[in-house]
Structure formats: C-alpha cells, structure tokens
C-alpha positions as CSV (number, residue, x, y, z in Angstrom):
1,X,69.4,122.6,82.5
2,X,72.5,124.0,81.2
3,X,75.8,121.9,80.8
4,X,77.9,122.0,83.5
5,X,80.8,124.3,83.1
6,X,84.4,122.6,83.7
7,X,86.4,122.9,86.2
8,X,89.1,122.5,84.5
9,X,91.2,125.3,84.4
10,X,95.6,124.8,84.6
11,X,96.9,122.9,81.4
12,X,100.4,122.2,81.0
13,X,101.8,121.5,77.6
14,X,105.2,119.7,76.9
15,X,106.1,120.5,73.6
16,X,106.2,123.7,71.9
17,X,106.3,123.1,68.3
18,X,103.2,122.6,65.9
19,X,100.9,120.4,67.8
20,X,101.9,122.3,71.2
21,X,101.5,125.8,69.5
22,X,98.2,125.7,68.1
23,X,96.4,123.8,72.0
24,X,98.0,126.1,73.6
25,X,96.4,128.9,71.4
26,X,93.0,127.6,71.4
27,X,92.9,126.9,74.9
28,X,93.9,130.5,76.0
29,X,91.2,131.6,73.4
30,X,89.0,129.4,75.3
31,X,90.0,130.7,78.8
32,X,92.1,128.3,79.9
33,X,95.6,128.9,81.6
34,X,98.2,127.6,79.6
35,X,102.1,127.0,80.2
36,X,104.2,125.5,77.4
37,X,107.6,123.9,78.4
38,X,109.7,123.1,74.9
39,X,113.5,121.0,76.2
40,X,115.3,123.0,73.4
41,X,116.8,125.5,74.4
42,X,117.0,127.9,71.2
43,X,114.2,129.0,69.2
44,X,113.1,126.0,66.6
45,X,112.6,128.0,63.9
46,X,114.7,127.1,61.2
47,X,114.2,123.8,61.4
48,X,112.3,121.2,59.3
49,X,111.6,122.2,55.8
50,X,108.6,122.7,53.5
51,X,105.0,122.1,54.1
52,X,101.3,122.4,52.5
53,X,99.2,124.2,54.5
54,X,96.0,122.3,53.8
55,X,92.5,124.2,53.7
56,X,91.8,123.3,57.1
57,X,95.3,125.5,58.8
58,X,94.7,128.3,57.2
59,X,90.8,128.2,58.6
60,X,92.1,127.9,62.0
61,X,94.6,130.4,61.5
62,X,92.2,133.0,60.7
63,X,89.7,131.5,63.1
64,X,92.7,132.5,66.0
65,X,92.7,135.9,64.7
66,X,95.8,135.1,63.0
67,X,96.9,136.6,59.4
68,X,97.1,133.6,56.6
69,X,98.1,135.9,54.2
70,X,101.7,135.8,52.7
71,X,101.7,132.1,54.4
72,X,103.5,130.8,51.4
73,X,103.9,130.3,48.1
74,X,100.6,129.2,46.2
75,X,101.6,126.7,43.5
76,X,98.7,125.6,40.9
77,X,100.5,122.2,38.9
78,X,101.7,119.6,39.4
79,X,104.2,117.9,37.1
80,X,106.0,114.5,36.9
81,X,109.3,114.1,34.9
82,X,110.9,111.1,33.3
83,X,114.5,110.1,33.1
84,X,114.8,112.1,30.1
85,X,113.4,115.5,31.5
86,X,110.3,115.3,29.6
87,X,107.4,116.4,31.3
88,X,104.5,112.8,31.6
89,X,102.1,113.8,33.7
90,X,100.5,116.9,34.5
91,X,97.8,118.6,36.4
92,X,96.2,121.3,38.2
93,X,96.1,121.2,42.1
94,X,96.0,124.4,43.8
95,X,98.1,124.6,47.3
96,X,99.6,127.0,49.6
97,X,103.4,125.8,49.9
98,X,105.1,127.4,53.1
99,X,108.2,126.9,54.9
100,X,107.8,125.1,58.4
101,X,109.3,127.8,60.3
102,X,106.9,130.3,58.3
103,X,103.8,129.0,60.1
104,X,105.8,128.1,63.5
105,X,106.5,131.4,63.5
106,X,103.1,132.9,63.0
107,X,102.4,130.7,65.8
108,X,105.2,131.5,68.2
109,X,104.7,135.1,68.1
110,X,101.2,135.0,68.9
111,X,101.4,132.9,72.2
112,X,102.5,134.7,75.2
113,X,106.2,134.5,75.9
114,X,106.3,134.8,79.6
115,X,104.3,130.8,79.4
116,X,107.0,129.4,76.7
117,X,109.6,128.1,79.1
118,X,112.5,127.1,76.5
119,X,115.5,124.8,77.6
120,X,113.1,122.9,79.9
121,X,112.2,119.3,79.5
122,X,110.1,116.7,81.2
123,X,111.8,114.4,83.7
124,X,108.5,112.7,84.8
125,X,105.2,113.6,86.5
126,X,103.0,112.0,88.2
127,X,98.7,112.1,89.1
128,X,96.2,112.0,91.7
129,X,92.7,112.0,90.9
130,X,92.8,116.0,91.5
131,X,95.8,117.1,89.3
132,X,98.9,116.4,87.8
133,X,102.4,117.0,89.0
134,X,105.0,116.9,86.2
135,X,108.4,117.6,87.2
136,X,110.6,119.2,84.9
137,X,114.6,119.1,83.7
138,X,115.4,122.3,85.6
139,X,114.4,121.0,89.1
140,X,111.2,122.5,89.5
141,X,107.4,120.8,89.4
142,X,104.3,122.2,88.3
143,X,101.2,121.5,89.3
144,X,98.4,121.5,86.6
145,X,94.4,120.4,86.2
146,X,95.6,118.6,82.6
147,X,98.8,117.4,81.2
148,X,99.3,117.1,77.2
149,X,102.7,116.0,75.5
150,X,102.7,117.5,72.3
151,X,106.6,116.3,72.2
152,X,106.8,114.4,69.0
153,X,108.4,111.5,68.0
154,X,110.8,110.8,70.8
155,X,107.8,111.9,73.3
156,X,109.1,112.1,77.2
157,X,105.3,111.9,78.1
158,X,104.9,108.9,76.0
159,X,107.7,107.3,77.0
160,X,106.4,107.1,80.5
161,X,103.2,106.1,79.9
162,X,103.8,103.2,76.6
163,X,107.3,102.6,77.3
164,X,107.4,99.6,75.0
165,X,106.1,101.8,72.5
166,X,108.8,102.6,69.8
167,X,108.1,104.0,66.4
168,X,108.9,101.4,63.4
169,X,110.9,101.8,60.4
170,X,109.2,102.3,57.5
171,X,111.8,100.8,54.8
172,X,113.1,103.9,53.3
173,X,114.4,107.5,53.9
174,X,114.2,110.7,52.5
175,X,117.1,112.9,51.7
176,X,115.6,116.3,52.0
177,X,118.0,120.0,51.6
178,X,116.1,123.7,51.3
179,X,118.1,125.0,47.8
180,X,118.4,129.0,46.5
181,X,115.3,130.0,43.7
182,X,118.1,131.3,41.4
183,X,119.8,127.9,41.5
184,X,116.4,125.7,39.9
185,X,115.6,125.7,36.9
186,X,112.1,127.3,36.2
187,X,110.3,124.5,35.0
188,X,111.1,123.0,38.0
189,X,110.6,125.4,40.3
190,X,106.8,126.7,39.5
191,X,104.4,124.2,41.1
192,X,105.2,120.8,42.2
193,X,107.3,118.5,40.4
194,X,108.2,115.0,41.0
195,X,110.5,112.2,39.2
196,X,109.8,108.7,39.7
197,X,112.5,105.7,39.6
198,X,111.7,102.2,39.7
199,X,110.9,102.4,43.5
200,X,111.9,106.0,44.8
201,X,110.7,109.2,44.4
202,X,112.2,113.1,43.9
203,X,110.1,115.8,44.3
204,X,110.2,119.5,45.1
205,X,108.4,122.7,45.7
206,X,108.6,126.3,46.1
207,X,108.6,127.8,49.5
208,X,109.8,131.3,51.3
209,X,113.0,132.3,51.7
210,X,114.8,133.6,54.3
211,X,113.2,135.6,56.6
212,X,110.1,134.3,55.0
213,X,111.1,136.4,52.0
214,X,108.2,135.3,49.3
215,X,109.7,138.0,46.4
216,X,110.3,136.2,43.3
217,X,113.9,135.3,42.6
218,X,114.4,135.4,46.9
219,X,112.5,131.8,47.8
220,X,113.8,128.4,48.1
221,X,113.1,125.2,46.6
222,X,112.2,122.4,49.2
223,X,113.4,119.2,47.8
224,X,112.5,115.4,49.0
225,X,114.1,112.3,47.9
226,X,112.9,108.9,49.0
227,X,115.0,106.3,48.9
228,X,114.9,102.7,49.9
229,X,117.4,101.6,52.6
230,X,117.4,98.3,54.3
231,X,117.2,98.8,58.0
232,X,120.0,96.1,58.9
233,X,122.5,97.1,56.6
234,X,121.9,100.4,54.8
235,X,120.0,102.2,57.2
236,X,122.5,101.8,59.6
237,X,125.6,103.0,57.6
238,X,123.4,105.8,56.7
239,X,123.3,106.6,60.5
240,X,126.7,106.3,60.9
241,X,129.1,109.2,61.3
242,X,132.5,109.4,60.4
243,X,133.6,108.3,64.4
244,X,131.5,105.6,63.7
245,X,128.9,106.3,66.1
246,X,125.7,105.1,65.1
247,X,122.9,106.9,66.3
248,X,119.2,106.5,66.4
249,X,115.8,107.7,64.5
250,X,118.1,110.2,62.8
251,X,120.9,111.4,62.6
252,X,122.3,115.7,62.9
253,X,123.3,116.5,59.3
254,X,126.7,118.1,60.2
255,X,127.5,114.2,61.3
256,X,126.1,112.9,58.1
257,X,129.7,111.3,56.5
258,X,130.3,112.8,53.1
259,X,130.7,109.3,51.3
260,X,126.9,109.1,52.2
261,X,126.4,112.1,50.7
262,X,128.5,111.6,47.2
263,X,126.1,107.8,47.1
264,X,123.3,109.8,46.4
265,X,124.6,112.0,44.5
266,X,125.9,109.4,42.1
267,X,122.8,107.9,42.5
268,X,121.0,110.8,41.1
269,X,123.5,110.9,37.9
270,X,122.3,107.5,37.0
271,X,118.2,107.6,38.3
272,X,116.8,110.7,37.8
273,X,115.7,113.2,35.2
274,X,118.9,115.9,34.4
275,X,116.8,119.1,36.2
276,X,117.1,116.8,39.1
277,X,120.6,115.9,38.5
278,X,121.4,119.2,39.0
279,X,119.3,119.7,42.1
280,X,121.3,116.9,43.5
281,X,124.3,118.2,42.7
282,X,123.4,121.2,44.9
283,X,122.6,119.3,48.0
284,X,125.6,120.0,49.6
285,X,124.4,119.7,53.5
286,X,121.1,117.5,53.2
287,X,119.0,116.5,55.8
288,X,118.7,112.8,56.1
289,X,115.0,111.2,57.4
290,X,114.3,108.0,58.3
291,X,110.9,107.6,57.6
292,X,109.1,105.5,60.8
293,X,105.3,105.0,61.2
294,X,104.3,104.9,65.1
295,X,100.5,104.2,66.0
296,X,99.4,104.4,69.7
297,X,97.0,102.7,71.4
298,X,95.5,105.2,73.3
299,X,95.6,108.9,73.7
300,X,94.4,109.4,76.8
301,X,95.7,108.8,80.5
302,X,93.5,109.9,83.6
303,X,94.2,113.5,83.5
304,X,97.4,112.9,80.7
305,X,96.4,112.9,77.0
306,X,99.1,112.9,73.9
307,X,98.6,114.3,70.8
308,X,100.1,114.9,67.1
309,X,103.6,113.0,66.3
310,X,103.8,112.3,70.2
311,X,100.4,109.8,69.4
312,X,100.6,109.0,65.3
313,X,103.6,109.7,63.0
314,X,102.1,109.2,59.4
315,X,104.9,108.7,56.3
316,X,105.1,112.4,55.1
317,X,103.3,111.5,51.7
318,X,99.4,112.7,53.0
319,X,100.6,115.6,54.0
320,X,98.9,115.5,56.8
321,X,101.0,116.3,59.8
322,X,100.0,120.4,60.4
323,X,96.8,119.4,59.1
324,X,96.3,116.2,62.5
325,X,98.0,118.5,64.5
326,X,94.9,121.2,64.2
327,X,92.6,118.6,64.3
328,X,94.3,117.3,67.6
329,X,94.1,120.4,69.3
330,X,90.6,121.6,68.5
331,X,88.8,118.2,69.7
332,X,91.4,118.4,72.8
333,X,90.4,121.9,73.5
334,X,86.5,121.4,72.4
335,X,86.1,118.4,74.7
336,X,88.0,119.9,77.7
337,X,85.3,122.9,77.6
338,X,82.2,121.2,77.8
339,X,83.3,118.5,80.4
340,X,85.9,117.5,83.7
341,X,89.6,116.7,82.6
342,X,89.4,112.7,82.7
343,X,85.9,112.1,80.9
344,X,86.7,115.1,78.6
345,X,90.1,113.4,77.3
346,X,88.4,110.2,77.2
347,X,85.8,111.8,74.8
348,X,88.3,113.3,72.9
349,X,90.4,110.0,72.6
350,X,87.2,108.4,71.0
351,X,87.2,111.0,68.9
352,X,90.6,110.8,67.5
353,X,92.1,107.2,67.4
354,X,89.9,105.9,64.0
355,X,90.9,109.3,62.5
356,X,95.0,108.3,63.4
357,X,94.5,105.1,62.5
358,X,93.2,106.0,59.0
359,X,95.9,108.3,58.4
360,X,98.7,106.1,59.3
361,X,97.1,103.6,57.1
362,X,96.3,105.5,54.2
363,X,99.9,106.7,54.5
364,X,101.3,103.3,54.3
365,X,99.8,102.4,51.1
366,X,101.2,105.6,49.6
367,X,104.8,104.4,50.5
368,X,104.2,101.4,50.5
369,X,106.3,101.1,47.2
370,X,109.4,102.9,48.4
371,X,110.0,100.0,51.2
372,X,113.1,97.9,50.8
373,X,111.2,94.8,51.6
374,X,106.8,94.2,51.2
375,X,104.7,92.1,52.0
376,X,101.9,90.3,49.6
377,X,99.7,93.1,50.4
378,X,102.1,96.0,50.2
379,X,103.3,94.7,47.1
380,X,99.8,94.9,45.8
381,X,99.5,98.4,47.2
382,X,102.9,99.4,45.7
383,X,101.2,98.7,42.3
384,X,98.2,100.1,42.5
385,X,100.3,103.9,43.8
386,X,103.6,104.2,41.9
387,X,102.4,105.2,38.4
388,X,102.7,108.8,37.9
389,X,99.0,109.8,37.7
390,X,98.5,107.6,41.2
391,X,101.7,109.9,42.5
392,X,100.2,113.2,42.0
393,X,96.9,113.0,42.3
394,X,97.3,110.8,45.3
395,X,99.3,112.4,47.2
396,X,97.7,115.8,47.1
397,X,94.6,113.9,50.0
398,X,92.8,117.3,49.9
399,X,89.7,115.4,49.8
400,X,90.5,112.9,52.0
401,X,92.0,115.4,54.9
402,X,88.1,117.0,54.5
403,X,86.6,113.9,55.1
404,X,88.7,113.3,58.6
C-alpha cells in the first residue's frame, strides 16, 4: 500500500533570512504553499559578515537549481601568526569564503517576491487541532496548515512558546568589521589567518566585495576578534552607549561609544602580531557580538516547529550556522512530505535535537578558552583547544559537519 500523501499543504514562515530562505525554497520545490513574513522592513542584505559555505550549502544550492558558482572566494591555507608576525603554524584546508549577503542574496532572488511580506512581524498566533492562526504586526492573521519560526535569536515564535527560555552568555565577544582588499597586507589576506593571545583570538578571511565583486584587488577582508569580557562588569560597559543606555544581546554599531572602540585598539598595539595591528587600526566602525549559546528543549509544537538560531545558537567557531540551517530545513521539509503536520514535526524534532545538541556542545569546547571565567571542565577543554595546531585544524569541523 502506498504511503499516504499529506495533507499538509499552507506553511507559514516567520523569518526570512537563512534558515527561513532555504524551507521556504524546498518546500515550494516540494509543492507546498509557502508565505514568508520577515519584521524588518528593508532588505537584510548587507548585514552580518563573512561565512564558509561548507560542502553541504553549496549541494543544496545546486540541488534547488541554484548557481554555486562565483559564491565566494576559495581560500586553500590556513596560517597562524605570533606576536612577532612570524608565520607558526600552517596548513592546507580548502574552503569557499563568501559574504553573508552573497548567499542571502542568491537566496532572496530565487523565492517569489509577491510571498516575502517585509516590515511584518509576529504578534502571536494561536492553534486548533486543524491549523494555525498567527496574527501578525500589521493587523492582519493568516491562517496556515504549519507554522515555522525561522526568527533567530530573539525568536517571537519562541518566545511564546519557551518564554523562560533566554539565550546565555558565553563569556566573551567578538569585535568583528568587513575592511578594503587594498588595505591588508597580502600575506594576510590569501587564505585564513589567525593570531592567538593568551586567551583570545584574531582571525580573518577573504570575502566579496561590494556588489559581490570577487575581482582581485575589489574584495574585503572579514575580520573576527574574540575577546573575553565579564558579563557583570565589561560586557555591560561594552553595551553601553554614550547616553548611557544599556541595551541587550547586542548592541547597533553606530551606538557603540568610541572609548570602547580606542580599548581595543590599544589592546591590539600591545596583543597581537603587527599585520594585525594594522588591521585594527582600520576598524573604524566594528561590529560588536556578544557571543551567547541557547539550546532548546524541543522543536516542535502541535502544528508549530522552530528551527536554526530560533532553536540552537552555536559559538561561531564550527562554522556551522548556514550549514544547521540546511540541515534544518531539508528534515522539516522531508518529514512534512511523507506525513500529517503534527506527527511529521514530531518526526522531524527527533531527528534534530541530538544533532543541536552536539553542535552546541562541540562549539563550547572550542571557546571554551576565550571565557572570562571556566569551570574544572572548561578549563580542561580550554587546554586541550588553544594551541595553534588545535585552532586551525579544529575549527575548520568539515568532517565533523559530514558526520551530522
């Protein structure tokens, strides 16, 4: 007898970035009606900064009839420097380095505008054992067979559903600013490179420029810097603007005060290697991130299900985030098509909670010695990940991303 055929048919998605994108994609592909409501009004590209597009994007990229050529930059090495600019470790780890907005906007274009419904948020919704109703920030509901927030961090969807659940500070942050090609020096610039004091870590990587310009001598160098900040006392002058507002998870980086800004550039004139002095002395408008880890319990609600950064925020160092964000959707997608919306989300929440919870977890120990404070066991961790071999081989997870 042949499997019954869903019924499901109307999905509404809140959230139209990564994770939002590519379920909404593969469920049209897969028949399904889909609407995407994203609460920011203007288009997101533009934001974030650089990514890897692991092995496994650029499949499903090509797998949604979508070009993964000219994604990014493809960067071979990876170096570390010490204090002196000398060059410690090296080796070869091929990777396709692109520019968040590069990939959103693959991934914009190709889904329908007249379903992407910007400037409109979620104000609540509610179920039945038929459908959901969500209800939506310019006064009108919609009705749908599914509901998935794919609305990151500070979910609405979540929020509703795991109100208690608030993402935790990880013990660091990471100064992060997109800087000209010309403006690097070159040994820098090709491949990955990375300097490591006691307890922090500087990196950067080649990605497109503007416009997604990938001619030599137009790209940008995507820099991170992670620092340690105590929650109580640095963190929080760190969110601080010059009103003396402090504001929460992050903070806009036109508010960022410029003292903050001249600390870590004095910081890097004392800590880092002198190509990464000078990188530093270039960030004149960084981004500043908090870095939190947040780890649901569940993914799935009746006919509601959450998925990517709205479910598990991982510490950026796995690299993973594009990467769970495919991995979400194509389970989503593959278990709403072979069964009814509230067993199929239930399937695909057994499916996907071990794999969250393995790459929170492997992404703690990774940073676990950039924390302010540790534990025993972090401690233990921290020495086992912050030599420079550990750094770069470690941190590139291509094996470990395979075996999710």
């Amino acid at each position: 007898m042949a499997p019954k055929k869903s019924s499901t048919r109307r999905v509404l998605v809140i959230g139209g970035s990564m994770s939002g994108l590519f379920a909404g994609l593969m469920l049209r592909r897969r028949g399904f009606e889909v609407d995407i409501c994203e609460r920011v009004d203007s288009e997101l590209a533009g934001r974030g900064a650089g990514i890897v597009a692991q092995p496994m994007v650029l499949r499903t990229l090509r797998e949604l009839g979508l070009s993964s050529e000219n994604l990014g930059v493809e960067a071979v090495t990876r170096r570390v420097f010490d204090a002196e600019g000398n060059v410690v470790c090296e080796i070869d780890c091929p990777q396709t380095l692109t520019a968040w907005e590069r990939l959103y906007r693959i991934l914009r274009d190709a889904f329908p505008a007249e379903h992407y419904r910007r400037g409109v948020g979620l104000k609540g919704f509610e179920q039945t054992g038929n459908a959901v109703t969500a209800h939506l920030s310019d006064g009108s509901s919609v009705e749908a067979d599914v509901l998935i927030g794919a609305d990151g961090i500070r979910s609405t969807v979540r929020a509703q559903l795991l109100p208690r659940l608030e993402p935790a500070y990880a013990g660091y942050v990471a100064w992060r600013a997109l800087l000209p090609e010309a403006s690097v020096d070159r040994n820098v610039f090709e491949g990955m490179a990375f300097c490591l004091p006691p307890g922090e870590q500087f990196l950067g990587y080649p990605v497109a420029g503007a416009d997604n310009d990938l001619r030599p001598g137009h790209r940008r160098y995507n820099v991170v810097w992670y620092r340690p900040a105590d929650e109580s006392s640095e963190l929080q002058r760190l969110l601080t603007d010059e009103s003396g507002k402090v504001h929460s998870i992050s903070i806009p980086p036109p508010l960022i005060r410029r003292q903050a800004i001249e600390a870590m550039r004095a910081a890097a004139e004392r800590l880092v290697a002198p190509q990464f002095r000078a990188i530093a002395r270039l960030m004149d408008e960084p981004v500043l991130q908090p870095i939190y880890d947040l780890e649901t319990p569940r993914m799935a609600f009746g006919r509601v299900a959450i998925i990517g950064d709205a479910a598990f925020v991982a510490r950026p160092h796995v690299a993973a985030g594009v990467s769970k964000a495919v991995d979400d959707a194509t389970s989503l997608t593959e278990s709403l098509v072979a069964g009814e919306a509230e067993p199929a989300l239930r399937q695909f929440e057994t499916g996907r909670m071990a794999v969250g919870r393995r790459i929170i977890e492997r992404a703690r120990h990774l940073g676990a010695y950039l924390q302010a404070t540790r534990t025993q066991e972090e401690q233990a961790s921290s020495e086992r990940h912050s030599n420079a071999e550990a750094v770069i081989r470690e941190t590139a997870l291509i094996d470990f991303l395979d075996e999710l």
